[in-house]
C-alpha positions, 0 to 999 in steps of 0.5 A: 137835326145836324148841328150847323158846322164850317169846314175849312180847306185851304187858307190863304195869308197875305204877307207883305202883299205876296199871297201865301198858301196854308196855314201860317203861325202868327205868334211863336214862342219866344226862346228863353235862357230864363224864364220870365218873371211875371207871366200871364195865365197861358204864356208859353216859353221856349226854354233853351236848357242846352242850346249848344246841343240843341235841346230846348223845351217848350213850357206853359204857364198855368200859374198852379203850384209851386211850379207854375211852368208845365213841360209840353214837349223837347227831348231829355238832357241826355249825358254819357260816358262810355268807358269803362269803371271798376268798383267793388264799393259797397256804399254809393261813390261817384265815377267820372260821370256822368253828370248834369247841371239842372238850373230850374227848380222843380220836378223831373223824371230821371233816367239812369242806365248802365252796362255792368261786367261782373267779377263774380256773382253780385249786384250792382246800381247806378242813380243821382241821390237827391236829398236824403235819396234810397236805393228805390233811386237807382236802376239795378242789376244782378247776376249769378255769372262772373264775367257776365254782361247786363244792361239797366235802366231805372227811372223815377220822378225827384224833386230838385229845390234848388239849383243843383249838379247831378252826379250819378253814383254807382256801389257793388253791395257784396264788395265783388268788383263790378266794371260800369260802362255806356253809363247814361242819364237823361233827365227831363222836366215835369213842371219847373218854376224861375230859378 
């Protein structure tokens, strides 16, 4: 025997007495700069993490874990600078960026990469420690030709505790000066709790 079943073509709302065809939301996530302090079981939220960009993400309460506020969709924060920097430090320094202020503790899956011009044969990278940190946080790159170009990417998931300002770091480990440009990170939230 088939299960009984409702199959539904077009719905009609009338709003105001003007009739309205399709299907029309009734409820729509506030958009918030904070998140709120005693949410219910299924709360939505949509967080505004760079409303001057145009970036906001769409967050749900399931009230499990040290970060309560889960990330179902928005796009990354995304920072960049073109130009160019040379370096030939064998231990990680901060260029001219880029850099990021993340205000929501929790966590986030991080995107560094880079493109590297080489003076001689060597290695490079570019990452955000967080915490202790280690070179598993970093995109890398190698080459055997001086001169030539690359382009990186590395991601990984980190956990920030607190509020805090990432700042990529770059280092060359056999000291051969290393030209970083189109350096970009994006960062984008796992699950995050009120700051």
């Amino acid at each position: 025997m088939v299960p009984p079943f409702v199959v539904v073509n077009y719905i009609i709302k009338w709003s105001d007495d003007v009739p309205r065809g399709g299907m029309t939301a009734s409820w729509t996530p506030p958009i918030v700069t904070t998140l709120p302090v005693s949410p219910s079981f299924g709360d939505q939220v949509t967080y505004a993490a760079d409303a001057a960009n145009g970036v906001y993400w769409l967050l749900q309460y399931d009230a499990s874990g040290t970060y309560p506020w889960k990330f179902i969709g928005g796009p990354p924060l995304v920072d960049v600078v073109a130009g160019g920097s040379a370096t030939a430090s064998a231990s990680y320094v901060a260029l001219s960026g880029p850099t990021r202020s993340i205000v929501l503790p929790g966590d986030y899956d991080i995107s560094a990469s880079f493109s590297a011009s080489y003076a001689g044969n060597g290695a490079a990278a570019m990452g955000v420690q967080i915490g202790a940190g280690s070179d598993e946080d970093y995109a890398w790159g190698i080459t055997a030709s001086p001169g030539y170009n690359t382009t990186h990417v590395g991601t990984y998931r980190k956990t920030v505790s607190t509020a805090v300002t990432l700042t990529s770091k770059v280092k060359s480990p056999q000291s051969v000066s290393v030209t970083f440009f189109e350096r970009v990170l994006r960062t984008t939230p796992v699950r995050v709790k009120a700051a």
